[in-house]
DOTI-725542 format. One record per residue (C-alpha): residue in one letter; x, y, z. Coordinates in steps of 0.1 Angstrom, whole numbers, plus 5000, padded with zeros to 4 digits. Example, Ala and Ser with C-alpha at 12.3 -4.5 7.8 and 13.67 -1.06 7.14 Angstrom:
REM DOTI-725542
A512349555078;S513749895071;
REM end
This chain:
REM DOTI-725542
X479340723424;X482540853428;X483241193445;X485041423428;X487841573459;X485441383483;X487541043480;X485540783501;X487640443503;X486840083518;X489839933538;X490339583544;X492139333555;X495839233539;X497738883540;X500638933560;X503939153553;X504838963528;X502038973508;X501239303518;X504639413502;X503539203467;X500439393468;X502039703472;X504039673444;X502239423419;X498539513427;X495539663408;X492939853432;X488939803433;X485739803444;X484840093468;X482740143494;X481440443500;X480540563541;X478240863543;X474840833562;X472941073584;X471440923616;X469341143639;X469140903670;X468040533680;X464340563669;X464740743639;X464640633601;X467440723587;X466340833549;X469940943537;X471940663549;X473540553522;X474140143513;X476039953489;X475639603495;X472239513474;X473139733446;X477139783448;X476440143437;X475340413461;X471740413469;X470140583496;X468140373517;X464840493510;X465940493473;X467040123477;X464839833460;X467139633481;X465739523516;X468639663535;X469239613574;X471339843592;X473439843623;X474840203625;X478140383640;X475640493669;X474540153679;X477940003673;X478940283697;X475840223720;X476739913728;X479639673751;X480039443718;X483739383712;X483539153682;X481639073656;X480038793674;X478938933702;X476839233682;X475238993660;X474338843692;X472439133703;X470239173672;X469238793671;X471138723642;X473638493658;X471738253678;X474538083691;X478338023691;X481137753698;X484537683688;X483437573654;X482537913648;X479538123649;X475838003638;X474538283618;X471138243606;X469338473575;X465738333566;X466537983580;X469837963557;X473337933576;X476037723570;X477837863552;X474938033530;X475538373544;X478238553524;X480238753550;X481939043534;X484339383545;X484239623525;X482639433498;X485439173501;X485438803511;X486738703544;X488938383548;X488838133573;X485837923574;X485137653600;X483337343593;X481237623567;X481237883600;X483138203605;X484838273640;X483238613647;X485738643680;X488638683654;X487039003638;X486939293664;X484539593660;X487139853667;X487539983633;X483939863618;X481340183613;X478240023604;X477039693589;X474539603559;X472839273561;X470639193530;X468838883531;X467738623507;X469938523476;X472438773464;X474038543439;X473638733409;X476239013425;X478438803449;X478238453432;X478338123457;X477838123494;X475438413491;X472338223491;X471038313516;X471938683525;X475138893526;X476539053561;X478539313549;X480839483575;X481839843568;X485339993581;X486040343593;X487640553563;X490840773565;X491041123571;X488341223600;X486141493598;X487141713567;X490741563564;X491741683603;X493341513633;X491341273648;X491441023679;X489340813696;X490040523722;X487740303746;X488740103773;X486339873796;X486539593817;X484039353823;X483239063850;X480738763857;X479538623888;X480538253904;X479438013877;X475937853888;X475537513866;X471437473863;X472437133854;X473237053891;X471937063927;X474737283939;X474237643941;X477237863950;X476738053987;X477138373974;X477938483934;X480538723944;X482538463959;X485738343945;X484638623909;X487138723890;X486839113889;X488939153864;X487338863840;X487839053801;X489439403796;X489439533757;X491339843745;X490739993712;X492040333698;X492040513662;X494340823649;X493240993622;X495641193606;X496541393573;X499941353553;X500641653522;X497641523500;X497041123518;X495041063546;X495840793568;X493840603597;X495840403627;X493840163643;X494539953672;X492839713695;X493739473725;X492039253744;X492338953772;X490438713792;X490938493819;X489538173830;X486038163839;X485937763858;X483237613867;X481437573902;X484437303911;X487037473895;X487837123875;X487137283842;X486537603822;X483237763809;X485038003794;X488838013783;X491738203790;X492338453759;X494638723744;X494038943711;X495539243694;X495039393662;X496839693637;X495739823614;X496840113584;X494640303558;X495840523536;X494040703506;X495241023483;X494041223450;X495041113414;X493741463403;X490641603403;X488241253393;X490641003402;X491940853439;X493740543451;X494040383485;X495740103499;X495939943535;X496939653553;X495939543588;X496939203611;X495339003637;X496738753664;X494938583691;X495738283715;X493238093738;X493637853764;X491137623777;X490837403804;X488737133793;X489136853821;X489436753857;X492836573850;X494036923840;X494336883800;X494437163777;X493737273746;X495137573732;X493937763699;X496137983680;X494838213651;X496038483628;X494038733605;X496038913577;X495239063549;X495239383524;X494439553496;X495339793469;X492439993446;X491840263425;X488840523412;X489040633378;X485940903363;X486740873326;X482940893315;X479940953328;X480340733358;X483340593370;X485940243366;X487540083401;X489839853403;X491139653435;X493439323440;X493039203477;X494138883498;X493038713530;X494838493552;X494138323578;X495238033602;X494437793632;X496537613649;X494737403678;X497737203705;X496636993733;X498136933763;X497836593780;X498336563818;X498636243824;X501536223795;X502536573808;X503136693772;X501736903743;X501136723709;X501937023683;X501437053647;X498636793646;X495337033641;X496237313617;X494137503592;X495337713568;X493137933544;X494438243516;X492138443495;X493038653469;X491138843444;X491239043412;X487839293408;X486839523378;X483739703384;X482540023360;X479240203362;X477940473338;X474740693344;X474940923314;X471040823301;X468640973327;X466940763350;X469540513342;X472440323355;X474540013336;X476739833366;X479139573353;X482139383367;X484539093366;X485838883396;X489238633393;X490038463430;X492438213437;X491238023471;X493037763488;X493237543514;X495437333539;X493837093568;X495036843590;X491636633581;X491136713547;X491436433523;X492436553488;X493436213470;X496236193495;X497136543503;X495536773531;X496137103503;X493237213480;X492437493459;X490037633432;X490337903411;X486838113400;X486038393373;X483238583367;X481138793352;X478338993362;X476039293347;X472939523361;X470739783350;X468540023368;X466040243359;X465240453386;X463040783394;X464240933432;X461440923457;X459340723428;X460840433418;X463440153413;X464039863387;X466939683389;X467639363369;X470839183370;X472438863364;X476138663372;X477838383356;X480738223372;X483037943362;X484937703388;X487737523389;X485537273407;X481837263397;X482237403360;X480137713347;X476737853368;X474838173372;X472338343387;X469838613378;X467738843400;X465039143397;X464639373424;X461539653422;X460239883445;X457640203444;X456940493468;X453040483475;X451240793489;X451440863529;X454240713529;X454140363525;X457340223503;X456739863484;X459539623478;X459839283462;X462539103443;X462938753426;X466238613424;X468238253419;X471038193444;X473537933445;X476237723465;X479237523459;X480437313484;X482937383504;X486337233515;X484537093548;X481836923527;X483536783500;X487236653518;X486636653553;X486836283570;X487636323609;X490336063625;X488535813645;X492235813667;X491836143669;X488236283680;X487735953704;X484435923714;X482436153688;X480735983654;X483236033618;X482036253594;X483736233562;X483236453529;X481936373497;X483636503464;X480536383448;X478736653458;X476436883433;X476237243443;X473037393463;X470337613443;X467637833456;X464838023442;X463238263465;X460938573466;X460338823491;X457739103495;X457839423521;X455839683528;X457439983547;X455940303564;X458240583575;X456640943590;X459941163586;X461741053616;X458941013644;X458440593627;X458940333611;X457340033604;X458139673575;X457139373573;X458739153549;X457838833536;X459638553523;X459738223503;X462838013494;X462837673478;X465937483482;X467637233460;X470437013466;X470337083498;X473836983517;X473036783552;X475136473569;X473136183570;X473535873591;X475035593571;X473735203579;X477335073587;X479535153614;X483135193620;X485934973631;X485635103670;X481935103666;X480935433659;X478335583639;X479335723605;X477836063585;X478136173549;X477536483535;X474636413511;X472436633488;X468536603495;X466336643472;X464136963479;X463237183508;X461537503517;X462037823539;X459038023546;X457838293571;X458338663575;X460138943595;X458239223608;X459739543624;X458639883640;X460740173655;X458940483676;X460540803686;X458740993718;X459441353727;X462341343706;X464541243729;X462340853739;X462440593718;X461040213718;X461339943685;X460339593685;X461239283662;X459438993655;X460538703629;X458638373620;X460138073600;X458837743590;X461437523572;X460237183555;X462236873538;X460536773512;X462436473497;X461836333539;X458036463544;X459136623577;X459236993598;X463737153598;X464537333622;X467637543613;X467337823638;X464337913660;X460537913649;X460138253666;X462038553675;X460938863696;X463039123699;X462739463718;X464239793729;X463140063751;X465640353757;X466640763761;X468840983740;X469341293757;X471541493738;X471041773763;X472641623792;X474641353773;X472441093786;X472140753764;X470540443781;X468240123771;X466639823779;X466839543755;X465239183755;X465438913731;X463238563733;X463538233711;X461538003709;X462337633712;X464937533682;X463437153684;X460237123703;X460336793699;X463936803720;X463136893760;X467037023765;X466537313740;X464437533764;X462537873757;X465338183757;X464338513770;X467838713775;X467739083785;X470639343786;X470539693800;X473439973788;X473640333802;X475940643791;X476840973799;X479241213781;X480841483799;X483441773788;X482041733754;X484741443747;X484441173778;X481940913780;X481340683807;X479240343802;X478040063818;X475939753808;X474739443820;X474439153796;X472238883801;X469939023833;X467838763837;X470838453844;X469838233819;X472337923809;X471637753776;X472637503757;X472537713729;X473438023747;X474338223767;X476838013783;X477338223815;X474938483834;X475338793838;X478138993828;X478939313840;X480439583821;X482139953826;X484140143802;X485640543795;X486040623758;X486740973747;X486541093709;X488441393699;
REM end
């Protein structure tokens, strides 16, 4: 709920300074997301963080009939990630990544099932149904909530299979003071050894580039008469990383820099408003060739927002108009022609959004949540094929309500239910019912029951690659025919928390999928020969299995946690085993927290199975990374970390061995 002179706001993104300027001026605010949590070290569970993302009203965690995940300010901190990508990477979430964006798997459901969300807004700039994590740095970001299985009764299509829900930094610092912080690191790999090939590099520190990546990120908080205002910048870069011949590049050459402004001030005593506006721009260059050709990427993040929190009853109204831009522009540079062709691989994508939400708890034990959405989404792509025209757009409304009836430290009801209307796909709506129970000795039960749902998307419906263009690879094209994806799933956990010594869940799962959007292999060919895909909907599949988890804190300052997650995935309408991500997943952490001497250090391994056993190139993955950190002078800490100890090269990731890492941040 809303804090009376405690204003806690969500920033986000803006569209550019143009449209930051309309939203300025033209704008109604929104949705809030509220950031207070109490964490008391790696191995602990944190009863009082507080999440947002199951319920959209403040819930602590332990209160929560929501299975929420957490990854908190102090393993955000704890860690070399730089982008988004890279710490989902670390807690086996994203599986793998490419230039077509990032493979992000919840319960077997990716592709563009997993809503991504900051702040509780939608983020622009899908590719092929897969969001670039690279283009979204962590700099500002102080925790993320990922809640799995259909949340399409609160956030509507493309959150069928789970939200990830990325949480900014709010203005104002500790008790509306100054305050600064700023990290810089640099990181390096060793000579790239190809396991595909006989040759073997004489020694890995020949011909390395010591000064491979280098990220810079700072933040100034500061007050203003009655705002408060947080400054955030980061930069980063990246140079080649060739291959054992130097004819081509594993990794590319890189630049990126955000900014970033949040500002929030009192409306009187029960009332606030904030408003912000951030931009991103990032250029890489890759070396894809012996001959020398290039191919060069160019993207831009904008975006902002405008919202407000009103307390004219027993609860409280917010209001919030945001947009999200965001473009690609891919060149290539031919050798043998010695020129770039420009202009020819663009994508173009703006979101913006109306949102009303009000709550009221005035009846005890109760809380009414209701809300309307308007969005306006659109679209421009070299390869879309829109009746002529590479431009499409959709417009969406809807409607959504929920009550809870709720006892702290007893119990939680929640039941709740969203209809939506298209521009596309006409009217649909979802319903869901979330429960959970504190048992004795303290054992926590959760289950839920819920319909999710999925339009297509731009991709599926228009996309038809050039033959000219994309020589050599089969055409895929769209199909507007499409019908839109449905799921009904279940889930079941049992948790077991002794204050904060451990914690233990297992949760279990079962989704059945309808409609289900795949590309299947067409029986005719094209002109040149090639083979052609359509997107299709099958008939019926399933996702089953379940996630297990355990966290253990020794002698307070020790601590050790271990994951394990099984899926089996089945198309029905074909009689035969998916295999959207991997069977199994083992995850594990070992580490020290000495607060005393300002000593912070872990070991963590991850290992995936297989993602085809019946394919002999996707090999076993066991990956293990290794972080240490000491703070001195109460401000300083020094880090170092070593990703990817044990060498391995993947098709599906990692793409290089280890990488070396050493940093200095200081927080004021």
């Amino acid at each position: 709920m809303l804090y009376k002179n405690n204003y806690l706001y969500g920033p986000g993104p803006l569209r550019g300074l143009i449209g930051a300027a309309v939203l300025f001026f033209g704008g109604f605010p929104g949705l809030f997301c509220p950031a207070v949590f109490a964490q008391e070290g790696e191995g602990a569970y944190r009863l009082e963080d507080i999440t947002v993302t199951g319920t959209r009203t403040e819930k602590r965690l332990k209160d929560s009939p929501v299975l929420t995940e957490l990854i908190t300010a102090e393993e955000i901190e704890n860690s070399s990630a730089a982008t988004v990508t890279e710490l989902l990477e670390d807690y086996g979430i994203m599986y793998t990544g490419g230039p077509m964006g990032d493979s992000v798997q919840l319960q077997g459901m990716g592709e563009g099932r997993v809503l991504y969300l900051i702040d509780g807004k939608r983020v622009s700039g899908r590719i092929n149904q897969r969001l670039d994590g690279d283009t979204m740095p962590i700099a500002n970001v102080e925790r993320i909530e990922i809640v799995r299985g259909p949340q399409s009764a609160l956030y509507g299509s493309d959150g069928i299979g789970g939200v990830i829900n990325i949480i900014t930094k709010k203005p104002g610092g500790k008790g509306g003071k100054l305050s600064l912080s700023a990290n810089l690191s640099n990181s390096f790999l060793l000579a790239y050894d190809d396991p595909g090939t006989s040759y073997k590099p004489e020694d890995p520190f020949t011909g390395f580039a010591p000064l491979r990546e280098q990220h810079f990120n700072g933040s100034v908080g500061f007050p203003i008469a009655l705002s408060q205002n947080l400054i955030t910048l980061e930069g980063s870069r990246g140079g080649f990383y060739h291959n054992e011949d130097k004819s081509a590049s594993v990794l590319p050459e890189y630049y990126r820099g955000k900014a970033g402004l949040d500002t929030s001030f009192p409306l009187g005593d029960s009332a606030g408003m904030s408003l912000g506006a951030s931009f991103m721009g990032m250029r890489s260059d890759e070396q894809t060739s012996a001959l020398g050709s290039l191919t060069r990427r160019d993207y831009i993040r904008a975006g902002g927002y405008i919202q407000a929190e009103l307390a004219p009853w027993s609860g409280n109204l917010t209001l919030r108009i945001y947009d999200n831009y965001y473009q690609r522009d891919m060149d290539t540079y031919w050798a043998g022609k010695d020129e770039w062709t420009t202009g020819e691989n663009h994508e173009y994508e703006n979101l913006a959004a109306l949102e009303v939400i009000g709550s009221y708890d005035g009846i005890d034990h109760f809380i009414f949540t209701a809300g309307f959405e308007g969005a306006y989404n659109s679209m421009d792509k070299y390869n879309l094929r829109n009746h002529g025209s590479t431009f499409v757009w959709t417009d969406r409304e809807a409607l959504y309500a929920q009550a809870e009836y709720f006892k702290e430290d007893k119990y939680s009801f929640i039941l709740g239910a969203r209809g939506e209307r298209s521009s596309q796909f006409g009217f649909g709506g979802a319903p869901k019912l979330s429960a959970m129970i504190h048992l004795p000795a303290g054992f926590r039960l959760l289950g839920g029951a819920g319909l999710g749902y999925r339009a297509p998307g731009f991709s599926d419906l228009y996309m038809a690659m050039d033959e000219t263009i994309v020589s050599g690879h089969p055409t895929i094209m769209g199909n507007e025919d499409l019908k839109p994806e449905y799921a009904l799933s279940f889930n079941l956990a049992l948790e077991y928390a002794k204050d904060d010594f451990f914690f233990a869940q297992i949760n279990g799962y079962y989704t059945e999928l309808w409609n289900e959007i795949t590309n299947v292999l067409q029986n005719y060919k094209t002109a040149a020969g090639r083979d052609v895909y359509l997107n299709e909907n099958i008939l019926r599949s399933l996702r089953t299995g379940f996630d297990t988890e355990a966290r253990l804190t020794l002698f307070k300052s020790a601590f050790i946690s271990a994951a394990y997650s099984w899926l089996y995935a089945y198309d029905r309408s074909e009689g035969k085993e998916l295999y959207p991500q991997p069977a199994h997943m083992v995850r594990g952490k070992i580490g020290w927290d000495y607060k005393g001497a300002g000593i912070y250090t872990y070991l963590q391994g991850r290992f995936f199975s297989p993602l085809d056993p019946g394919d002999p190139s996707y090999d076993p993955r066991f990956i293990l990374d290794f972080y240490f950190a000491l703070t001195f002078a109460k401000h300083f800490t020094v880090y170092a970390s070593v990703d990817n100890i044990t060498g391995l090269i993947d098709p599906l990731g990692p793409a290089t061995a280890q990488e070396f890492t050493a940093g200095l941040k200081f927080v004021l």
